[in-house]
N, C-alpha and C positions, 0 to 999 in steps of 0.2 A: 555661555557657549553651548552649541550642538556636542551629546558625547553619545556613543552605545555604550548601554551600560548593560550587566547584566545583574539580578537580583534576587539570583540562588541556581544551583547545582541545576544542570538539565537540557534541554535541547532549544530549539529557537523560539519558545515562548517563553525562555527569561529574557530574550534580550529587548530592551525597548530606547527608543530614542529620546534621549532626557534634557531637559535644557539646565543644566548646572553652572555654579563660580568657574572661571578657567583656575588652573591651579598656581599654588603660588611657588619657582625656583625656590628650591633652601639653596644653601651656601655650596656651589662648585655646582649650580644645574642651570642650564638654560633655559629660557620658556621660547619654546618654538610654536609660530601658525603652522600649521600643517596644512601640506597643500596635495597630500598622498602617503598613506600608510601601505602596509602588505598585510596581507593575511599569514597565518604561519600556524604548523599544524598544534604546537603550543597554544593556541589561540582556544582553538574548537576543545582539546582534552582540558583545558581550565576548565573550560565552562561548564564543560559535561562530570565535570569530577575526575577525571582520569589519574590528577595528579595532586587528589589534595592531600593526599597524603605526606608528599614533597615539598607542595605551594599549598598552604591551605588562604584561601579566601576570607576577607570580609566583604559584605555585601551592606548597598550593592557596589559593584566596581565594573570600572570600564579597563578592557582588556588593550591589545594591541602591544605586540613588541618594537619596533621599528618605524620610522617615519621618515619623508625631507619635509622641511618647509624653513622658513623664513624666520635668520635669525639677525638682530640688529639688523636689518635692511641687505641681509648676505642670505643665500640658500646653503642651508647645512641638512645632514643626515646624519642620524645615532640611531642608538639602542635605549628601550625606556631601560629602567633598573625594575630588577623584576619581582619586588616585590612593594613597588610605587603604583601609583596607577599609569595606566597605559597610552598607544596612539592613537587609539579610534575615537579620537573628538577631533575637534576646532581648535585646540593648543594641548599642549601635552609638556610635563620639565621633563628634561634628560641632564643625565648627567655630562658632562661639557668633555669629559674623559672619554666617554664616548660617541663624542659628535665631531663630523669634520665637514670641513668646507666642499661642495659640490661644483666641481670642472662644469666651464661656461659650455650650454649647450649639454648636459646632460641634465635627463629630463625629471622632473621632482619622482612619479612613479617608479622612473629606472632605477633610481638613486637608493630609492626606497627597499627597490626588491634585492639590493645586491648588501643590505646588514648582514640580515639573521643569516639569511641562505648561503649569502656570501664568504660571512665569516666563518659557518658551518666546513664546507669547501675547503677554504685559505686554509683555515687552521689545521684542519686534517691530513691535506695532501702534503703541502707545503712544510709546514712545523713538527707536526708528528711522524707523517711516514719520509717526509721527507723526499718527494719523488723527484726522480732525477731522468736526464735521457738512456732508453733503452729499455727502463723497466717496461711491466708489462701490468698492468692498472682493472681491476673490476668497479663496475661504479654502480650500484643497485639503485633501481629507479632513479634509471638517468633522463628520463621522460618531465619529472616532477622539479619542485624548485629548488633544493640543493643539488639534486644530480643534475641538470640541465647544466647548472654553471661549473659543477666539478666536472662533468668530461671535456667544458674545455680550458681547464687550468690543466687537468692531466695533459691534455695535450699540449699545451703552450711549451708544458715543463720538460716535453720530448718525450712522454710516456707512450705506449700503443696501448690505446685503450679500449676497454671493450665494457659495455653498460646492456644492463638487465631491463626489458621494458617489454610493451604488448607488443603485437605484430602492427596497431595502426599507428605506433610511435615510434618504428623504427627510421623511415624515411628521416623523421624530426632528429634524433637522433645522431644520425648520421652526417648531419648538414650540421650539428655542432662539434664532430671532430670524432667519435665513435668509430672505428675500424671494423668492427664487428658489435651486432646487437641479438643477443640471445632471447626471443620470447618466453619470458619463464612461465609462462602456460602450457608448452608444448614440449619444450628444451631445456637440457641439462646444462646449467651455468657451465658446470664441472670441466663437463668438453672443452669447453674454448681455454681450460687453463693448459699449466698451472700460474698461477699469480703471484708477483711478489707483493701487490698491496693490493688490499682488497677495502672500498671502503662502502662499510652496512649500515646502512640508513632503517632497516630493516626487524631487524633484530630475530627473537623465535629462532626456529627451526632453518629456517635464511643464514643465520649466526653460523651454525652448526655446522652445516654443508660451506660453508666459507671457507671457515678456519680447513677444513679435507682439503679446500679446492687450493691451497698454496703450494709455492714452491718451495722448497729446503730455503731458511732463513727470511721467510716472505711474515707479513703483518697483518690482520686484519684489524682497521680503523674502524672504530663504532661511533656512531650518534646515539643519542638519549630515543629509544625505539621500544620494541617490545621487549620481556623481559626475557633475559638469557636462560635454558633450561638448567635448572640444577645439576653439577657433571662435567658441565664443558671447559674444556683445557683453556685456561683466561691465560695460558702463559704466550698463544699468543696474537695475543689480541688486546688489543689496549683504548681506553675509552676517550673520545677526544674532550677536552675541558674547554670552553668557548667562549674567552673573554675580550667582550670589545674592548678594542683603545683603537686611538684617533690613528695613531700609525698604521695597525693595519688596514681600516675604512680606505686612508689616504691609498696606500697603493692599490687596491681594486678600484677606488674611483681615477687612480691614473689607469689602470691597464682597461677599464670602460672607456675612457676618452683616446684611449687611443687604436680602440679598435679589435685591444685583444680580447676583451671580456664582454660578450653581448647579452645586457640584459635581456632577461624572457621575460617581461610583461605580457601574459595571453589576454587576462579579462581584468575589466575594469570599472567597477561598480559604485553609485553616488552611496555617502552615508547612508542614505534613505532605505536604502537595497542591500543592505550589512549583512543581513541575513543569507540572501542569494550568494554571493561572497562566500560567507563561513558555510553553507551546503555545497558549495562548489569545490574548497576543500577538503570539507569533510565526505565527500565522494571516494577522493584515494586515485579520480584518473585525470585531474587536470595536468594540462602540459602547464611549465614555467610555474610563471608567481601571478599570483592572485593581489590586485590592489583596490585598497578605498579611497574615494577622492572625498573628502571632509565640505 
């Protein structure tokens, strides 16, 4: 099979298109054709060493969190395990725990971009802060591909939501359920509060003026971001922990088919163009999700 692989720490001259064995399922993984991976910002800090502190590497290895394609003659989507090798080839094993069946007429790409991103999102709003109708929701780079789909779970969930984004992503924004959109170039998050959940994709100094911008008894939900400054009050603020299973997959690919959750597939690049892809994220201004067609 076609895989990207990459073959040491560094920017887009380690990656190269390699024709390798497809891999072989162990015991409880499926072997999926993949027919569309995502990019994810996991993806680009692997390569680049960002986190090998965390994930340390052997090389070479092909990256990719997420994929659909084609399992037993059915389309599924999962999460690879992430310390297997990944989706950016021509078949990829996932583990079967987290792979679930993809609703007729949703599209391998869409399927694709609603794992990582998705479960990012679900898990945060949903599980941890638990949002409910009335609260009032911050969503930091609601432009990008977890915030896009988190302002409109916030909103589904009855929240008034208000996300952080440029001035030329507001419009986008706004057409995914956004009530107000602060440019944090120009403007103070702060104002539009205070918040009872605030969720930081972000991290830094972002972290920091969050956790001020609450309301009495309010949360701030964090993703794996920059690092927090030494100092800051964790009491309240709570890190979300992100673990696929098939059940939650299943319910964002029902609330996709039915309307309530619109994938943002913006760009969409052949293996061959892997590269363009991973600079695209690694930019920091692409709207939605970024995918590879294998």
């Amino acid at each position: 099979m076609r895989a990207l692989r990459i073959h040491g720490y560094g920017g887009p001259e380690v990656m190269r298109l390699d024709e390798v064995e497809a891999p072989r399922p162990a015991p409880g993984e499926v072997l999926v054709r993949v027919r569309a991976a995502s990019v994810n910002p996991i993806d680009w800090k692997m390569r680049r060493g960002l986190l090998a502190g965390v994930f340390p590497l052997s090389f070479p290895r092909i990256l990719g969190r997420d994929c659909a394609g084609e399992v037993d003659g059915g389309m599924h989507a999962g999460v690879a395990a992430l310390r297997g090798e990944g989706t950016h080839a021509q078949y990829a094993a996932l583990p079967d725990s987290q792979c679930a069946p993809v609703p007729e007429g949703l599209e391998p790409a869409a399927a694709a971009s609603l794992c990582v991103s998705g479960l990012s999102a679900y898990i945060a709003l949903v599980e941890v802060a638990k949002v409910s109708p009335g609260m009032k929701v911050l969503i930091h780079a609601g432009a990008g591909g977890v915030g896009s789909l988190a302002i409109q779970i916030a909103r589904h969930l009855g929240a008034e939501v208000v996300a952080t984004a440029s001035a030329a992503n507001r419009a986008y924004c706004e057409g995914l359920g956004a009530s107000r959109v602060v440019d944090y170039r120009r403007e103070d998050f702060a104002a539009a509060g205070p918040f009872d959940v605030v969720l930081d994709s972000i991290g830094g100094e972002t972290h920091v003026r969050s956790i001020a911008a609450l309301a009495p008894g309010g949360r701030v939900v964090a993703l794996q971001a920059a690092p927090i400054p030494e100092g800051t009050d964790k009491s309240l603020a709570v890190m979300a922990q992100i673990q696929p299973t098939r059940e939650r997959l299943e319910r964002l690919f029902a609330w996709a088919a039915a309307g309530v959750l619109r994938p943002q597939v913006t760009q969409v690049f052949p293996l061959e163009q892997a590269a363009q892809a991973y600079a695209a994220s690694e930019s920091g201004h692409a709207r939605g999700k970024i995918a590879i067609l294998p």
